[in-house]
N, C-alpha and C positions, 0 to 999 in steps of 0.2 A: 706375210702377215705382220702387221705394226706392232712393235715392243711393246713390252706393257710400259707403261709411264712410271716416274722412281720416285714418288709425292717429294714437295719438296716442304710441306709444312711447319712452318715456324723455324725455317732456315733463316741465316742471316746474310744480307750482301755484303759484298768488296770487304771493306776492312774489317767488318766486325765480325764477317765466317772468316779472316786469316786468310786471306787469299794476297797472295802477293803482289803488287804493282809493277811490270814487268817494264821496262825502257822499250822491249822490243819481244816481240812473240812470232816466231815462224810456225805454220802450220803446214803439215807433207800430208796428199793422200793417197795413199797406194789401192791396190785395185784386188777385191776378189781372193782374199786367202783368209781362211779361218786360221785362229791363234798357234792350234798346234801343227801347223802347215809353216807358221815362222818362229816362232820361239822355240829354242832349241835344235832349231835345223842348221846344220852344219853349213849348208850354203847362204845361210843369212849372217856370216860371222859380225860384220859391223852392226848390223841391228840387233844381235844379240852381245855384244858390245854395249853399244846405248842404253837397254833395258840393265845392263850391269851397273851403267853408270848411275842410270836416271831411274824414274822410278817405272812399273811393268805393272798395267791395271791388266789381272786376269780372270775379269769376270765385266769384258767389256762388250757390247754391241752396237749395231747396227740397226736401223729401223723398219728394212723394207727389202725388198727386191725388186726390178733391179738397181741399178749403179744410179740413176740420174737423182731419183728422189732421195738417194741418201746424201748426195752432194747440198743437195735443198735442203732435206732437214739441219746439216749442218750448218750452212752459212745461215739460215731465216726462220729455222724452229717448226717448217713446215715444208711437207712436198706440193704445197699450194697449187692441189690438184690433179699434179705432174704425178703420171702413173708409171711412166715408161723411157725407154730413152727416144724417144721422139723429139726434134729438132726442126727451127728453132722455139724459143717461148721469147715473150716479151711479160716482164714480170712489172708489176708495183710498187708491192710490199715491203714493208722494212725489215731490214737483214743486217747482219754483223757490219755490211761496210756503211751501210748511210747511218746506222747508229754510232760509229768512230766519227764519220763526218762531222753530223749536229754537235757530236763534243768535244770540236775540234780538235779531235786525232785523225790519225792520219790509215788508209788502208790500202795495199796493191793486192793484185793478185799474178802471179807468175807461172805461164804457161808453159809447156818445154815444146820444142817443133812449130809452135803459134807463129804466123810469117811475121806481123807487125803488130804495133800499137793498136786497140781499140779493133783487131780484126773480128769480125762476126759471124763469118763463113760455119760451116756444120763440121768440115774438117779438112787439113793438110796435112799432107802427107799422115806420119803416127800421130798427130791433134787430132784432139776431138775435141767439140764444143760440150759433148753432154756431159763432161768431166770438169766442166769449167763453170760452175756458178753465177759468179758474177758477174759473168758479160750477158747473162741475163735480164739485168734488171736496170730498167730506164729511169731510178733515180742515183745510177751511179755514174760519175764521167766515166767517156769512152776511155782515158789517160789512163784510170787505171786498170783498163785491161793489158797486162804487159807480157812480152817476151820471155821466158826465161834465161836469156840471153842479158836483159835487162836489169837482172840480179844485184843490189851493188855489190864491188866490191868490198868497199868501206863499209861495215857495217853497221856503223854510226849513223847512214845514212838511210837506214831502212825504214820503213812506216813502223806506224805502233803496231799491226797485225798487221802480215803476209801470209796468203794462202800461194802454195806450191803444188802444181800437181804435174810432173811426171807425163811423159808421152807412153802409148801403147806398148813402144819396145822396152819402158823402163819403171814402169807402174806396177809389174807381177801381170798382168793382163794379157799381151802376146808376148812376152819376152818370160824371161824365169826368174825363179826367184834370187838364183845368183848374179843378172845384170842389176836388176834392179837394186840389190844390194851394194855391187859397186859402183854403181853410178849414187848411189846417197853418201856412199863415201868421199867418193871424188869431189861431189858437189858439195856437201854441206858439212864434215868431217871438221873446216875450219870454224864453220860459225857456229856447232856448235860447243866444241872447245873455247870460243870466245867467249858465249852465252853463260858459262861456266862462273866466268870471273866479271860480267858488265850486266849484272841484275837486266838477265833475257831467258828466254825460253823457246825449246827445239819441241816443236810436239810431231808425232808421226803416228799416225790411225792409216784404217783400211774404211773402205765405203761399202763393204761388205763381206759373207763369207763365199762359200764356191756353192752356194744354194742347199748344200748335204746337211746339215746343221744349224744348232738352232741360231745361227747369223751371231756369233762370238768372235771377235777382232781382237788381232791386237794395237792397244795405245801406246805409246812409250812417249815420256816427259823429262827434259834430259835441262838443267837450267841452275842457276846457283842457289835457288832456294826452294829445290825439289828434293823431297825425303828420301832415298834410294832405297828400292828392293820391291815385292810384289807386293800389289795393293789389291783387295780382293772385295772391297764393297762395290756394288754393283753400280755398274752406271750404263749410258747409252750416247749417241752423237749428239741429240737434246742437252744433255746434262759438259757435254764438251761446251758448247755453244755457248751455257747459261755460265760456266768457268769464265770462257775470254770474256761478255758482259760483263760478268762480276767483277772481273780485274779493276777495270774503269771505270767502277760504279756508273754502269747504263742499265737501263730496263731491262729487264729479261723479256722477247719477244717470242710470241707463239706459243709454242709447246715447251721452251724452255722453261718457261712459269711454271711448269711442270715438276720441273726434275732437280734434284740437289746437284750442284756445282761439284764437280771433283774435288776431293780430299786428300792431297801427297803431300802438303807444305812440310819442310820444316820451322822449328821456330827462331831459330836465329834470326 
């Protein structure tokens, strides 16, 4: 069942809600675990790290079931029809990466297991496409559908927004919740430490809960000008979506128009 929408009336964009302009924003989406399934569980210690450091919305959701249409709602504010994981779609619509494009920012997305550049296949090996948004959609170049492999190091060198997702054995989805967790360790432990001190931001959601529930995820916001500690006004993947817009003063598209932007800044 679709979340209720979170009005966003008489809210204000980018600068003037306080939302901070980030040099660099990662986004992680892990698979399939409601809140109290990872915060506070002993086998998620570095995720329960982050939400220590960063800030821990716990009254956060999901839009739908299953997995594909949540991945849609969040990059394009819509599951623009998409009901199911069925593979593949050729999309239209405008979404988070062709709205960075038009204002000349920049967008990748980073696959883990994906074999190359611009691959389109349904899946390899632990990949899957229906975890993968943006090789969706044919107004984005094929370039940026990339490898996780493809990460930079330098993180200087990152797009303004990077979406990250995780393969099968590392997402919470077939593996547990303890690889998954060391594997965000391993891989992103540095950048976001960096993110800390080079005005960026680490976000890490789920695409869903385990269907038992009323679809409650956790988010964690881990970046030098995030509030720390739990944030409990309510929001949804909509209202994630209408945050990164807002950052860069772009439109809110789809159902983001909907929904008020997350609220963790501090004010320094």
């Amino acid at each position: 069942m679709m979340a209720m929408l979170l009005t966003a009336a008489g809210c204000d964009h980018s600068a003037q809600g306080g939302i901070p302009r980030p040099d660099h924003i990662v986004v992680v989406i892990e698979e399939n675990r409601p809140y109290n399934a990872v915060m506070g569980n002993a086998d998620a210690p570095y995720l329960n790290e982050l939400a220590r450091q960063g800030a821990s919305l716990t009254q956060f959701y999901a839009i739908t079931h299953p997995s594909q249409p949540n991945y849609l709602a969040l990059f394009s504010g819509s599951a623009l029809g998409v009901s199911g994981d069925s593979c593949p779609h050729t999309l239209t619509a405008r979404n988070l990466g062709s709205q960075l494009l038009q204002a000349d920012l920049t967008f990748a997305g980073y696959a883990q297991s994906m074999p190359h550049v611009g691959y389109t296949g349904c899946t390899h090996g632990a990949y899957v496409r229906r975890h993968n948004p943006w090789v969706n959609f044919s107004n984005l170049p094929a370039s940026l559908n990339r490898p996780w492999t493809d990460f930079p190091r330098d993180f200087n060198d990152l797009p303004t927004v990077a979406f990250v997702v995780p393969d099968l054995k590392h997402d919470m989805h077939d593996g547990s919740v303890r690889q998954a967790d060391n594997w965000l360790r391993d891989s992103l432990r540095d950048y976001a430490n960096w993110a800390m001190t080079h005005n960026s931001l680490l976000i890490i959601t789920w695409d869903e809960d385990d269907s038992e529930g009323p679809n409650r995820i956790p988010a964690i916001l881990v970046g030098e000008h995030v509030q720390p500690g739990n944030h409990a006004q309510p929001n949804n993947l909509y209202g994630l979506l209408r945050t990164l817009l807002d950052a860069y003063d772009l439109e809110p598209i789809h159902h983001s128009a909907d929904v008020d932007p997350i609220d963790v800044w501090s004010n320094d």
